[in-house]
C-alpha positions as CSV (number, residue, x, y, z in Angstrom):
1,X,173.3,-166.7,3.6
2,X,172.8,-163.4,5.1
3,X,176.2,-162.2,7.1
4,X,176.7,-159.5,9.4
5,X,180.0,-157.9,9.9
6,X,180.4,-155.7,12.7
7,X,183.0,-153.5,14.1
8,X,183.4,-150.8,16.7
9,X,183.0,-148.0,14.4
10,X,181.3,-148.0,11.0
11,X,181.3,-145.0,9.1
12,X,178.9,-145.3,6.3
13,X,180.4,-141.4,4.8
14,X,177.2,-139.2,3.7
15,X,175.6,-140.3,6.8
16,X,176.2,-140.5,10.6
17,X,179.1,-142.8,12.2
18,X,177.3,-145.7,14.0
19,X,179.4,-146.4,17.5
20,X,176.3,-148.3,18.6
21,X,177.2,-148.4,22.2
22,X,179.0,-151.5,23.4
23,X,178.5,-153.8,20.7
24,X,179.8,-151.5,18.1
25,X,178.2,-151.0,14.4
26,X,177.2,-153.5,11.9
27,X,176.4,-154.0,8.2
28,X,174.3,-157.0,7.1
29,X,175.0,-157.9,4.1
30,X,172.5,-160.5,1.9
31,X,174.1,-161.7,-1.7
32,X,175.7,-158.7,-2.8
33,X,173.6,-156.3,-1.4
34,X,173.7,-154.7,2.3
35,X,170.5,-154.9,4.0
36,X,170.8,-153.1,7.2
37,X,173.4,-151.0,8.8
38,X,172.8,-149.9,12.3
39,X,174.2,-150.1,15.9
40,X,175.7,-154.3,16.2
41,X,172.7,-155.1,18.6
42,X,169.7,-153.6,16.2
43,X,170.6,-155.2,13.4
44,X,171.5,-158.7,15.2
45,X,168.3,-158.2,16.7
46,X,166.5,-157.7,13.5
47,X,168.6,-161.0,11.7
48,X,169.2,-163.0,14.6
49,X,169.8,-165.9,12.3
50,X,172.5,-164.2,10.4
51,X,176.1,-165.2,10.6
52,X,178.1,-163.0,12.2
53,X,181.8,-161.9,11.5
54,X,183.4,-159.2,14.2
55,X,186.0,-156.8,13.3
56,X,188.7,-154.5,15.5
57,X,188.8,-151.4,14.2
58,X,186.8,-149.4,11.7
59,X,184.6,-150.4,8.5
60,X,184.3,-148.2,5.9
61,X,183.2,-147.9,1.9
62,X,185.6,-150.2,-0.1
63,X,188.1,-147.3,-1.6
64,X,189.1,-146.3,-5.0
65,X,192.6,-145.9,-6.4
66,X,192.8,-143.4,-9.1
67,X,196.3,-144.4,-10.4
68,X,195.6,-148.5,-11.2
69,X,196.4,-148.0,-14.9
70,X,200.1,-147.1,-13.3
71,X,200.5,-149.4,-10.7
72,X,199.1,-152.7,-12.9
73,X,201.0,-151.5,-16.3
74,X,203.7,-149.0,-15.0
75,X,204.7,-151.6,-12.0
76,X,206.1,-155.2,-11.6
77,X,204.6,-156.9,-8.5
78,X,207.0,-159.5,-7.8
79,X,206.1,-163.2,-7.0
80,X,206.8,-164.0,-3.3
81,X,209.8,-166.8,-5.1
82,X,211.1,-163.5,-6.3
83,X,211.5,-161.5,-2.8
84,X,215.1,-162.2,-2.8
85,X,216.2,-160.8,-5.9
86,X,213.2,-158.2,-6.1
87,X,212.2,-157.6,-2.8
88,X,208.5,-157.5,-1.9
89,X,207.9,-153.8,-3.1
90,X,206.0,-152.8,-6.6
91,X,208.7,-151.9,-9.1
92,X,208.7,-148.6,-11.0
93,X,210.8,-146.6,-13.1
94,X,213.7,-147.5,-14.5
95,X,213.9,-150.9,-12.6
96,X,210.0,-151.6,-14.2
97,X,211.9,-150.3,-17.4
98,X,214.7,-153.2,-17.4
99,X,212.6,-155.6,-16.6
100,X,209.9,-155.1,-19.0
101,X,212.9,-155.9,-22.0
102,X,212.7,-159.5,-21.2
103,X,209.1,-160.0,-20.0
104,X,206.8,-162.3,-22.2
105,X,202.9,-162.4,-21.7
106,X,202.8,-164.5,-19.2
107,X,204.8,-162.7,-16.6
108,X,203.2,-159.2,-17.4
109,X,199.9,-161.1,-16.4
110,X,201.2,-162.6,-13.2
111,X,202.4,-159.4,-12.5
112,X,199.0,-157.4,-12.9
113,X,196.8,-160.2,-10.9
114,X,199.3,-159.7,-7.5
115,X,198.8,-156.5,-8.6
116,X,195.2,-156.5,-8.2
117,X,195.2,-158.7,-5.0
118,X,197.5,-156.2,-3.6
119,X,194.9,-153.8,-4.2
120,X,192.8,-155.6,-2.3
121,X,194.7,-156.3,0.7
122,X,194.5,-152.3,1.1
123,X,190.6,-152.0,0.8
124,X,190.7,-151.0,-3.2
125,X,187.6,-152.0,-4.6
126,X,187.1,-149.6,-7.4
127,X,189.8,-148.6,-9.9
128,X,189.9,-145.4,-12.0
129,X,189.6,-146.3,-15.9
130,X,188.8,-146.7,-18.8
131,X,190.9,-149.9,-19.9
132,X,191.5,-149.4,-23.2
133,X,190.7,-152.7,-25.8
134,X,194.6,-152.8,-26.1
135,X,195.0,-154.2,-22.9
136,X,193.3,-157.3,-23.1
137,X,195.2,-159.2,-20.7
138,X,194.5,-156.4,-18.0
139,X,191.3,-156.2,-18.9
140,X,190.4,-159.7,-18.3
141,X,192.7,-159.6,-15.2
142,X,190.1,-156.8,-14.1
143,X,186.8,-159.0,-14.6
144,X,187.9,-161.9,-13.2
145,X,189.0,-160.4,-9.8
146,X,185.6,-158.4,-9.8
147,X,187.0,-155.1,-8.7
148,X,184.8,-152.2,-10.3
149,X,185.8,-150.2,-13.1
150,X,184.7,-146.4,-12.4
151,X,185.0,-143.6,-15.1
152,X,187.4,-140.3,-14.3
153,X,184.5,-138.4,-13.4
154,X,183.3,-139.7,-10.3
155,X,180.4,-139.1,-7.6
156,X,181.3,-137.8,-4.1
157,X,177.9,-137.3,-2.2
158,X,175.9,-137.2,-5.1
159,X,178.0,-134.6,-6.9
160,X,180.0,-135.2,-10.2
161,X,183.7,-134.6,-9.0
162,X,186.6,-135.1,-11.8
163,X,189.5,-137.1,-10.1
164,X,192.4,-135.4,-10.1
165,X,195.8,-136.6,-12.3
166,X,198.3,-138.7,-10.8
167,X,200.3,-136.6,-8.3
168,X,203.7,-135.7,-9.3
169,X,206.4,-137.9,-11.4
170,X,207.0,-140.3,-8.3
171,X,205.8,-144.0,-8.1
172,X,202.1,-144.9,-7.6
173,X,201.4,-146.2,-4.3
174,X,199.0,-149.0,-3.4
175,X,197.8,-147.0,-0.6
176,X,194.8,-144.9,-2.0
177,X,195.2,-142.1,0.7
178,X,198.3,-141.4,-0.9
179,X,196.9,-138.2,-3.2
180,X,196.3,-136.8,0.1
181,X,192.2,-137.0,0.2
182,X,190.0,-138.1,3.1
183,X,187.6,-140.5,3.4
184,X,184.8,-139.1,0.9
185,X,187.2,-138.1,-1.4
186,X,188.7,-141.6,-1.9
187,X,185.9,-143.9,-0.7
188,X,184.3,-145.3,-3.8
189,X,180.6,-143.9,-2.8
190,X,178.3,-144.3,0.6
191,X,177.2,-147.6,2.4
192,X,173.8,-147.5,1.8
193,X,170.9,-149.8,2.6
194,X,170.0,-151.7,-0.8
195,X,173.2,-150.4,-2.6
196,X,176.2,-153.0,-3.4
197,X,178.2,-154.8,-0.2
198,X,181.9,-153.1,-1.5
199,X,183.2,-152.3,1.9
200,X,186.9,-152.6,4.0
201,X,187.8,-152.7,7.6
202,X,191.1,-151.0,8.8
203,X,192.4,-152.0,12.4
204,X,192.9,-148.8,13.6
205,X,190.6,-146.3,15.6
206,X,188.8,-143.8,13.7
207,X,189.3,-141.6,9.7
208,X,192.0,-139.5,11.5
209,X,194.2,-143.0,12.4
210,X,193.4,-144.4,9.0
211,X,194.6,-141.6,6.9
212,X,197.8,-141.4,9.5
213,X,198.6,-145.0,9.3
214,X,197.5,-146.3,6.2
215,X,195.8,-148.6,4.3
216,X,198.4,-151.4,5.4
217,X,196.0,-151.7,8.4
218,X,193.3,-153.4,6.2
219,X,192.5,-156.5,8.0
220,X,189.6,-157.7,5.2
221,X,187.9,-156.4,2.0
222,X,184.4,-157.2,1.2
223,X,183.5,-157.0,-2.7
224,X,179.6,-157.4,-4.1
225,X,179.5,-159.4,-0.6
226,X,182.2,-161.5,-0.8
227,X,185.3,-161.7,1.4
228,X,187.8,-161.6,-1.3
229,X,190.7,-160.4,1.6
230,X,191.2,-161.4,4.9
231,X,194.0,-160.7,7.3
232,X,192.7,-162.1,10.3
């Protein structure tokens, strides 16, 4: 079923913002492929039998975090049952450390799936690898969510860029602004017409309120067309 989500601002990146007037921007997506993007009222026009879901705020390119490998082996994500001993936070350092004497198999994988959702919930939809074949469990964690495995070397606007290390000895945060880039940097690649439906939608404003506030804001992620997050 062909599904249009629209938003007041959608900034493609590598291409011009579409405000689109009144109604906003749009992208129409169809399987897991976008088929339009283009002021809200064009693009309803052109599939008026689409469904349509509306947005606050801004949708952009799904993002990519370059330090996964640290926050799904280097982290515990605790269970929600466990927020009163552990809090909500990921777990890093010497805490990770203590707990990862006692844990079997089976809480190492829980641990990496919230871990994955998490990344979700703040419009990851591309993680820096490889995965090496002795990570099987994370590596199966990985296909089954569907999030897209991207090599160190990367293309921003049709240029090979190498991502950068992980910043610094302090913890990995879910937040893929975190190392400090803007939105080309850190989006996974441009919304283009025909190209995969991997896109996220912040409730905030514009870039400059995104980077500021944080990918907290994410209010749903869309992955090869399907909403695998949604806030609201």
């Amino acid at each position: 079923m062909l599904t249009i989500h629209a938003a007041p601002l959608v900034l493609p990146v590598g291409a011009a913002a579409v405000a689109g007037g009144s109604g906003g921007g749009a992208v129409a997506v169809d399987g897991d492929r976008i088929a339009a993007i283009g002021p809200y009222e064009e693009v309803v026009a052109a599939h008026p039998a689409a469904r349509v879901r509306r947005w606050p705020g801004l949708l952009t390119p799904g993002l990519r975090q370059d330090r996964a490998r640290e926050l799904l082996t280097r982290c515990y994500h605790p269970d929600p049952r466990e927020a009163d001993e552990l809090g909500e936070l990921p777990l890093w350092g010497e805490e990770f450390e203590r707990l990862a004497e006692t844990m079997d198999t089976a809480r190492r994988s829980g641990s990496v799936r919230r871990g994955l959702q998490r990344m979700l919930r703040h419009g990851t939809t591309h993680v820096v690898g490889p995965f090496g074949a002795d990570e099987p469990g994370l590596r199966t964690a990985l296909s089954r969510s569907g999030v897209v495995q991207v090599p160190v070397q990367v293309q921003v606007q049709g240029r090979p860029v190498q991502v950068p290390g992980p910043p610094g000895d302090g913890p990995p945060d879910l937040d893929p602004f975190a190392g400090g880039g803007d939105l080309a940097a850190t989006a996974h690649g441009p919304l283009t017409v025909g190209g995969r439906a991997d896109f996220a939608v912040f409730d905030v404003a514009d870039e400059a309120a995104l980077r500021a506030g944080g990918t907290v804001h994410c209010v749903a992620t869309v992955l090869a067309g399907r909403l695998v997050h949604r806030a609201r």
